[in-house]
Structure formats: C-alpha cells, structure tokens
C-alpha distance (Angstrom), angle and dihedral (degrees) to the residues before:
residue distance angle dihedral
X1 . . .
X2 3.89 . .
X3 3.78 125.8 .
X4 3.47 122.0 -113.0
X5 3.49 105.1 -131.7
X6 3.93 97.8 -164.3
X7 3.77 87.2 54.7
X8 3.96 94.3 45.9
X9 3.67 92.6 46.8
X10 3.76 88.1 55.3
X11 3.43 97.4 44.8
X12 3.48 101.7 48.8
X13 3.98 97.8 46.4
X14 3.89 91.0 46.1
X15 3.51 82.2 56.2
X16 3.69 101.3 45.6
X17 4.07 91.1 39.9
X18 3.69 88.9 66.8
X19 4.05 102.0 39.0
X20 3.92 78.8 59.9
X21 3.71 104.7 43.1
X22 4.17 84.2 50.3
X23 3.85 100.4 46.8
X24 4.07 88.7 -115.6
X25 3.99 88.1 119.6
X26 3.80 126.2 14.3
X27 4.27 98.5 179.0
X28 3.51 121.7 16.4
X29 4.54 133.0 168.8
X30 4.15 114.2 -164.9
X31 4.23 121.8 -172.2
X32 3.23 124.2 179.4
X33 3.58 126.6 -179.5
X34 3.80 143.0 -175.9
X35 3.80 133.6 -168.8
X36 3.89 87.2 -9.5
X37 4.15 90.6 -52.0
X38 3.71 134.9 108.2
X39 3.49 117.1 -108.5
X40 3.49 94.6 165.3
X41 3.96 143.4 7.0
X42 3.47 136.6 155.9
X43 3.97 151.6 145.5
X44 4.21 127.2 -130.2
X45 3.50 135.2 179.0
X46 3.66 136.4 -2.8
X47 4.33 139.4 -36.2
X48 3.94 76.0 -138.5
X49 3.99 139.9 42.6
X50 3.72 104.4 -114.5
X51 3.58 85.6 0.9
X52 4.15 127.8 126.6
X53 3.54 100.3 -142.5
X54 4.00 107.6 106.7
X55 3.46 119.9 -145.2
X56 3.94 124.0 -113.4
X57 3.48 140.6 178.1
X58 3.18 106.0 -77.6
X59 4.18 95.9 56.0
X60 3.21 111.8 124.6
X61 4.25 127.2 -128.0
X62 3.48 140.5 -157.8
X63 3.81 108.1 -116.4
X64 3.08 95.0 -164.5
X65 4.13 107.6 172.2
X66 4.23 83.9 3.1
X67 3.99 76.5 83.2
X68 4.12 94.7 69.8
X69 4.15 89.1 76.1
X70 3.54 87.6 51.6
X71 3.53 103.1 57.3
X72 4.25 84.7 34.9
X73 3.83 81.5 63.8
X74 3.91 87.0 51.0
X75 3.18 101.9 56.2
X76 3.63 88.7 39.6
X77 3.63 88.1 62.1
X78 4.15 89.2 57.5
X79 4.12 84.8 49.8
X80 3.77 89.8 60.8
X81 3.63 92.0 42.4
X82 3.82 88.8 51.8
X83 4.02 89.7 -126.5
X84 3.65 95.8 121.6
X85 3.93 133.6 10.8
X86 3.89 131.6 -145.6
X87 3.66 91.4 -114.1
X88 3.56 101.7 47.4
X89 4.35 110.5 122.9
X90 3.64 102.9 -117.7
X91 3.93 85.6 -125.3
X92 3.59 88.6 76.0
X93 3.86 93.0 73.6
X94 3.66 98.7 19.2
X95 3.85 108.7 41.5
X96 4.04 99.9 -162.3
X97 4.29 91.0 61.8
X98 4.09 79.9 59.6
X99 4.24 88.3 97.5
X100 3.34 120.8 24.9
X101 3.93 131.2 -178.6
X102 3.89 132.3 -142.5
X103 3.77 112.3 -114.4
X104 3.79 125.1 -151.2
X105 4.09 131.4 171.5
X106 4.06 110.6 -116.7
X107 3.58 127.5 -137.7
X108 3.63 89.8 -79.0
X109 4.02 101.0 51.9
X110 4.02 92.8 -100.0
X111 3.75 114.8 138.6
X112 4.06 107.3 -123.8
X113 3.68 124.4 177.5
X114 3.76 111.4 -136.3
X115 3.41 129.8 178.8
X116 4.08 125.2 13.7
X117 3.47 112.6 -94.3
X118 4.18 118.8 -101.2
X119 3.86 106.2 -138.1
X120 3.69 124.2 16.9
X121 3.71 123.4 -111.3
X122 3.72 116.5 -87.7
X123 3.80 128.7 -152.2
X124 3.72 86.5 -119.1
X125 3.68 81.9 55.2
X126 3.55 99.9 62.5
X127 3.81 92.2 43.8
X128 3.92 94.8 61.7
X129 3.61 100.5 41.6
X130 3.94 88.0 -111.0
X131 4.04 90.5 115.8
X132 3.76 94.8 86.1
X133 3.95 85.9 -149.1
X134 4.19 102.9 132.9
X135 3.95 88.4 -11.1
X136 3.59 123.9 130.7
X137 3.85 138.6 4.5
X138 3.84 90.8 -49.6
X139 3.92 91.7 43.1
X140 4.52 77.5 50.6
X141 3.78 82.8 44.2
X142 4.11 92.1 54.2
X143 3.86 90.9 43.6
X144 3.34 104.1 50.6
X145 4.29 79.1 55.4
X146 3.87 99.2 64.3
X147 3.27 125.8 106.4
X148 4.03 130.8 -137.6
X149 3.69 88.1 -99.3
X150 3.71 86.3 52.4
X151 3.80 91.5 56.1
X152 4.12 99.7 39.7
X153 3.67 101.1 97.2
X154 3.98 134.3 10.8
X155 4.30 81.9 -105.5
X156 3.67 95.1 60.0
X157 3.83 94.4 46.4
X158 3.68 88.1 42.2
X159 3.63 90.2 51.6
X160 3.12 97.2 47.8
X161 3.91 97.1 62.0
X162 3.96 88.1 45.9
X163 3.96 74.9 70.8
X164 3.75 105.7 50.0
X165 3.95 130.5 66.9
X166 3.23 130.8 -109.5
X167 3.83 129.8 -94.0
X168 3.32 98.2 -134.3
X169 4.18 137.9 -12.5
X170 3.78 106.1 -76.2
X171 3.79 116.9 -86.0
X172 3.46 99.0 6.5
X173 3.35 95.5 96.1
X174 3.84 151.7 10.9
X175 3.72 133.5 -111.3
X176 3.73 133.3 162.5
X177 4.01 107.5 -114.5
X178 4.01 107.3 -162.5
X179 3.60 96.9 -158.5
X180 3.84 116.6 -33.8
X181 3.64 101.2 85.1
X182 4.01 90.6 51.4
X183 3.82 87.5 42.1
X184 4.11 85.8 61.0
X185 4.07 84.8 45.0
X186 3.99 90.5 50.0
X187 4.13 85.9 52.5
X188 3.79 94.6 44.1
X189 3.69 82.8 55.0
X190 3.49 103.8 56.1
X191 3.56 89.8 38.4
X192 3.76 92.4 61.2
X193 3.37 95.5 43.4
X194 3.67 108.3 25.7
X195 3.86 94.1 -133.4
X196 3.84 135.5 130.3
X197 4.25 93.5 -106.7
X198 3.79 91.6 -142.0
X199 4.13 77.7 60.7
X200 3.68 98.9 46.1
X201 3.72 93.4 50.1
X202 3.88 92.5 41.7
X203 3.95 87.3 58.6
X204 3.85 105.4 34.1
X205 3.76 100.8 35.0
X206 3.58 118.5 13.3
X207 3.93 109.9 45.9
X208 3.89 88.4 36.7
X209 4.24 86.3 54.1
X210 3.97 86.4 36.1
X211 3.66 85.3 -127.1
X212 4.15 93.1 159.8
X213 3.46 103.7 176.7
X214 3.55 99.7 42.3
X215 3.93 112.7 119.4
X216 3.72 148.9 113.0
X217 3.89 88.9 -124.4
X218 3.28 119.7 57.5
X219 3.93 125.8 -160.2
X220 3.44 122.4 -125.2
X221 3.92 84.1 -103.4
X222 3.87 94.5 51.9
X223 3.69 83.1 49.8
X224 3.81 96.5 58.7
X225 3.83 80.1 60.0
X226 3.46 105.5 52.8
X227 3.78 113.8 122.3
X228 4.08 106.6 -121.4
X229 3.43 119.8 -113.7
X230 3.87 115.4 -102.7
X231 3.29 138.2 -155.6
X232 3.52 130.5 175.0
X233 4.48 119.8 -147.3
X234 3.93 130.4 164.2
X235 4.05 81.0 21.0
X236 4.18 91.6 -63.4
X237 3.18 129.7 108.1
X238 3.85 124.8 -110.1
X239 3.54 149.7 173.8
X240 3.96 114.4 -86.2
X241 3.48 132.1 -150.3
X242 3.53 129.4 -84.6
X243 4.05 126.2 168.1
X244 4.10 105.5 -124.4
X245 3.86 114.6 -96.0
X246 3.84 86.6 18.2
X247 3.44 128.2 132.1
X248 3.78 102.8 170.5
X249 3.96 113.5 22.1
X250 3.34 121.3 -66.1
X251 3.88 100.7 -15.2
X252 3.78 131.3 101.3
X253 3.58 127.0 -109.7
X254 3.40 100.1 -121.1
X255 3.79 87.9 52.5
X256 3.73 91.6 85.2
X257 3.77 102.0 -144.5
X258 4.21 100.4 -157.8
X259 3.61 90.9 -155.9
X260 4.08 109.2 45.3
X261 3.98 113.6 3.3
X262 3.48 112.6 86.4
X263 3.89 124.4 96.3
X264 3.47 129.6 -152.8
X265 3.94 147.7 156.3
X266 3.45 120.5 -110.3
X267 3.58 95.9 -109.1
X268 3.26 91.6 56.2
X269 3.99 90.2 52.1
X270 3.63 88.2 47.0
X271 3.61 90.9 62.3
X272 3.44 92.0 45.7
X273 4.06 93.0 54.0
X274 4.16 87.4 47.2
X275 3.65 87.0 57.8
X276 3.59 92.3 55.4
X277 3.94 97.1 38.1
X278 3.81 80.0 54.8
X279 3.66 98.1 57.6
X280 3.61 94.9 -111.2
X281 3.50 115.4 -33.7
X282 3.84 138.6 91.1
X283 3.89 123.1 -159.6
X284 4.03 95.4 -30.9
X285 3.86 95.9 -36.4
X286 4.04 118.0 117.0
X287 4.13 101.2 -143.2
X288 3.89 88.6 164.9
X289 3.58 145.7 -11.1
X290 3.95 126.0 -84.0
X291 4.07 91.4 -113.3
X292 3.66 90.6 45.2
X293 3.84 89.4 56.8
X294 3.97 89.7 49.1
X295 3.70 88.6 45.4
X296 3.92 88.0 60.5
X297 4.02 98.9 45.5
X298 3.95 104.2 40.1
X299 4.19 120.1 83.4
X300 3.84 114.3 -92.5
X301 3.66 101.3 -177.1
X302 4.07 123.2 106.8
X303 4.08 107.5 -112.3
X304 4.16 81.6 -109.0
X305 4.04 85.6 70.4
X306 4.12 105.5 33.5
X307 3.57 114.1 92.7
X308 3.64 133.9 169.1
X309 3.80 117.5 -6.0
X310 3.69 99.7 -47.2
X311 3.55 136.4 71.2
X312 3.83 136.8 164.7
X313 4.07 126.5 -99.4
X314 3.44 114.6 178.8
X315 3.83 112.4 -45.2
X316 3.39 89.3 -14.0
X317 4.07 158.8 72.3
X318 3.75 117.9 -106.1
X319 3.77 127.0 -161.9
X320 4.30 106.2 -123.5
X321 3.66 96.0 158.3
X322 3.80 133.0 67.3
X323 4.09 94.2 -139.2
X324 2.94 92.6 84.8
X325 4.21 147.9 121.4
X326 3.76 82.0 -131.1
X327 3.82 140.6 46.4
X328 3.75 121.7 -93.9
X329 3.71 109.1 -99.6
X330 4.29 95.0 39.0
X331 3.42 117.4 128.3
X332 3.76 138.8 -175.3
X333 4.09 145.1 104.9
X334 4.00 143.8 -118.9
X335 3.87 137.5 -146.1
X336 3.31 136.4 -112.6
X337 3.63 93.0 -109.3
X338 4.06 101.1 46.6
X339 3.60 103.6 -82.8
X340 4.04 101.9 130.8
X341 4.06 140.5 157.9
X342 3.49 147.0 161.4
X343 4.41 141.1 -162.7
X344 3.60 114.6 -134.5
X345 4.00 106.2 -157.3
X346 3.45 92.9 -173.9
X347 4.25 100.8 54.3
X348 4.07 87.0 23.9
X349 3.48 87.9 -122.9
X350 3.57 132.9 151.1
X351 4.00 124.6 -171.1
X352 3.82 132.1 -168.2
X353 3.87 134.3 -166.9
X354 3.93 118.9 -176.8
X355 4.06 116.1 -169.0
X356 3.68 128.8 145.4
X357 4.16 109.4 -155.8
X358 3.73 142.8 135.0
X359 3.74 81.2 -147.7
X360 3.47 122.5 86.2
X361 4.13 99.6 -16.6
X362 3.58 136.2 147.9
X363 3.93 130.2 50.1
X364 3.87 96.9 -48.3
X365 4.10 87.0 54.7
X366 4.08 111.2 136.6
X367 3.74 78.1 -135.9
X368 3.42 102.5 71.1
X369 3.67 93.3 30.4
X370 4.09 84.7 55.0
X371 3.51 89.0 46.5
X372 3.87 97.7 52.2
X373 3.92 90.5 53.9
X374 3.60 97.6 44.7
X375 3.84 95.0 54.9
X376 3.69 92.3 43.7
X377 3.66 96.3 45.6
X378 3.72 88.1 61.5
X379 3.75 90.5 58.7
C-alpha cells in the first residue's frame, strides 16, 4: 500500500499542533520514508522549553535505548566476519560471566543470590533481554546500588554486573536490561577486536551510513546543538534535568553505555533505518550481510517466553501478532526519553520520531503510539 501524503501531513501536524499547545512536547523532528523516498519530513517546536530557538535538522538527540540496534549491528558485523557467534557464553571473552548465581530479595528486601546459575549467558542472551543481567525490578534494585565509581567507565559498570546475580536462569524468561547487558556487548567488542568501540562504529557503521553526528562524544559544536531536555509539570512545559557532560543519566560520555548513550540527528537515524530496511546496505556500501539483517528483525524467543504481539529480535522489538498498530514482521525500538522508530519490510517503509522529555518517554510513550496510528491511517 502507498501513503497518502496529504493525509499523513495532516495527521501528523494535527497531532503535533496539540502536543505543543498542551506542554506534552516542546521540540519535536518526524521522517517518514517509503521505497527509499520521502513522503514526509518536518521540524516543530523549540531546542528549548519556553525558548525561541526552532529546531532543525541538524539538532541533535539523545537516543537513548535507539542505541541497542546500533551496537546489534556491531556485533552483527563480528558474526559476518566469523569473530564471534550468537551462541557463544559470554565467559568465553569475559572470564568473570563464566559462573553466575540466581539472585532473589529476602523477607527483609535484601538482594541474596541463591542458587548457581544452570546455563551460562550467551551473547544471544544479552541481545534479547533473556540474560537476566540488570533486567527486571531486582536488576532496578542492583542499579539504583552503584556508586559513581561504579558508573565512570564501561569496566567499572561491567564489573560491577560480573558481581551481581542474575534475575532469572538464562532463557527462561524476559526482562528489560537498560544498559548492562549492551555494556557487556560493548566490552566483548573491544575485546575481540581490540578497538576503542566509539572507533569501530565510527568506521564500520557511521561514515559508511553518513550518519555525521552520530557519537558518544560530542564536540563542543555538537553540543551547541543538543536539543534541551524537557519536561512538562502543572501542565507547562519545563526544562528537565540532565547531569553536566551527560548524555544518558548519570554516566559519562566517555563511558560508552552500548544500550542508551549515543546521540544523533534524525537524518542520521534515518540512514541508519534505510540500511536496515535494505538488508544491509546503504547507497553502495555493504555494512552487513542479508542473513545478518534477518537475524536482527525476526522473533528469537521460545513460544514459553512470547506474549502478546511483540517479541524481541536482536536489539530490538518485532511485530508477531496481527493486533497490532503495526504489520506483522516490523521491527524497531524507542528511548527512554521519546525518541522511537520502526522498518516495515512489507510497505518498505521506514518512520522516525525525535523528542527529548522526562515526560512521557520510552516505548509506552503516547508519542510513538500517536505516531504509529497516524502514519498507518494514511495508508
């Protein structure tokens, strides 16, 4: 089916016109794309709440969990090169994930770990939130116990988990993990290849996809571009918080968090979802192979798992179930503070929503859900 780009444009600004006039948004960017074209694109709002600077194209966002496909595609790239598999146990690289204990919370609220862990964690594993390393309210519970030290560098936090128990036995379950899982990813990474990851990306993903302002260190000039956080109390928008030299919470940029610290503009992440939607390659480059690609976007769990219409590939959510906003076979992600997208195979289309907000963020956000309906209603 084609999009009717009268009908999107319609829906879309209605949509936006009223998020503004209530506070719910204060800056927003929106792509959309089929068969490679643009059906739809456009900037609202402010860089600032209250503020008179407009936002363009070329602001930058925090990504926050939109960074989990990214470092999917990296260690995607290692599959193809045969330097790592799926099912390798993480212990192979990193020696202190080689025995791992069950934790549980005691009468009194105390985190205990229990009995030794089954099966060793696998990178596939950590990919579809099936590790139970940071997942969960007891991998919350463990988080919300680090320390700065804990968070300085991607050893520390990495550390740090080698520590803790697990949530649950591996692959008998699912739990979200906000960033510890793709922090062990990140240090398998480097391991293998013995490269700073900010690096490895840079070269095999980013100037290939001409994804410029893509990084987990800004400049002082990408800086100047970064959208402010917003937030929006008593029904008005205002600034949020953000810890200085920050991208994602409380942890440094040079700490490259694998599963939320990258920024971007949403060109850039458009490019990045066209690779993908193209099984792999972007305007004549190779960034991965075809069955890599399909290995990202189809459902990994066991049927024991998968519930409801959504399940994870690798670094990602897939569509399984026909009740839903979105065809069977899309896949994608969102951040925690209302960045989201998806790739539909099936109408080659590719869709992008850029917000930065304390308010209304992350993968239940009536953004993206808003989003998903409007561009499908103008099918």
């Amino acid at each position: 089916m084609i999009i009717n780009r009268e009908s999107l444009s319609k829906n879309i600004e209605k949509r936006i016109k009223t998020d503004l006039e209530e506070h719910k948004v204060s800056g927003a960017s929106v792509i959309v794309k089929q068969s490679g074209e643009t059906v739809y694109k456009n900037c609202f709002g402010t860089t600032m709440p209250g503020g008179d600077k407009p936002v363009t194209f070329d602001t930058i966002f925090r990504l926050a969990s939109m960074t989990k496909p990214i470092t999917a595609v990296a260690i995607m790239i290692l599959v193809d090169r045969k330097m790592l598999s799926l099912d390798d146990a993480v212990g192979k690289y990193l020696p202190e994930f080689k025995e791992m204990f069950i934790c549980n919370i005691d009468e009194e609220g105390r985190l205990i770990n229990t009995e030794k862990a089954k099966n060793e964690v696998t990178i596939l594993h950590l990919l579809t939130h099936t590790s139970g390393i940071g997942s969960g309210d007891i991998g919350n519970m463990q988080s919300e116990k680090m320390t700065e030290k804990d968070r300085e560098t991607l050893e520390s936090t990495v550390h740090y988990f080698s520590k803790q128990g697990l949530a649950f036995e591996p692959f008998t379950k699912e739990a979200y993990s906000p960033f510890a899982a793709f922090d062990i990813l990140v240090a398998i990474i480097e391991k293998i290849t013995g490269e700073d990851y900010n690096d490895f990306i840079k070269r095999n993903i980013f100037i290939p996809c001409m994804m410029r302002d893509t990084t987990f260190v800004p400049s002082q000039e990408q800086w100047n571009r970064l959208i402010t956080m917003h937030n929006r109390e008593n029904k008005k928008s205002c600034i949020g918080y953000t810890t200085d030299n920050c991208v994602f919470e409380k942890f440094p940029c040079k700490h490259y968090v694998g599963g939320a610290g990258l920024i971007s503009t949403i060109e850039d992440y458009s490019n990045f979802a066209e690779m993908l939607l193209n099984y792999g390659c972007f305007e004549g480059h190779r960034i991965m192979s075809k069955e890599s690609v399909n290995l990202i976007s189809k459902p990994h769990f066991p049927k024991y798992i998968q519930l409801g219409t959504e399940s994870w590939g690798l670094g990602v959510r897939v569509i399984v179930g026909d009740d839903n906003r979105l065809p069977v076979g899309s896949y994608g992600w969102s951040g925690a503070y209302g960045t989201h997208f998806w790739i539909d195979p099936v109408n080659k289309i590719t869709a992008i929503y850029m917000k930065n907000s304390l308010y209304d963020g992350g993968a239940g956000a009536v953004t993206a859900y808003n989003f998903e309906k409007d561009v499908y209603e103008a099918l």
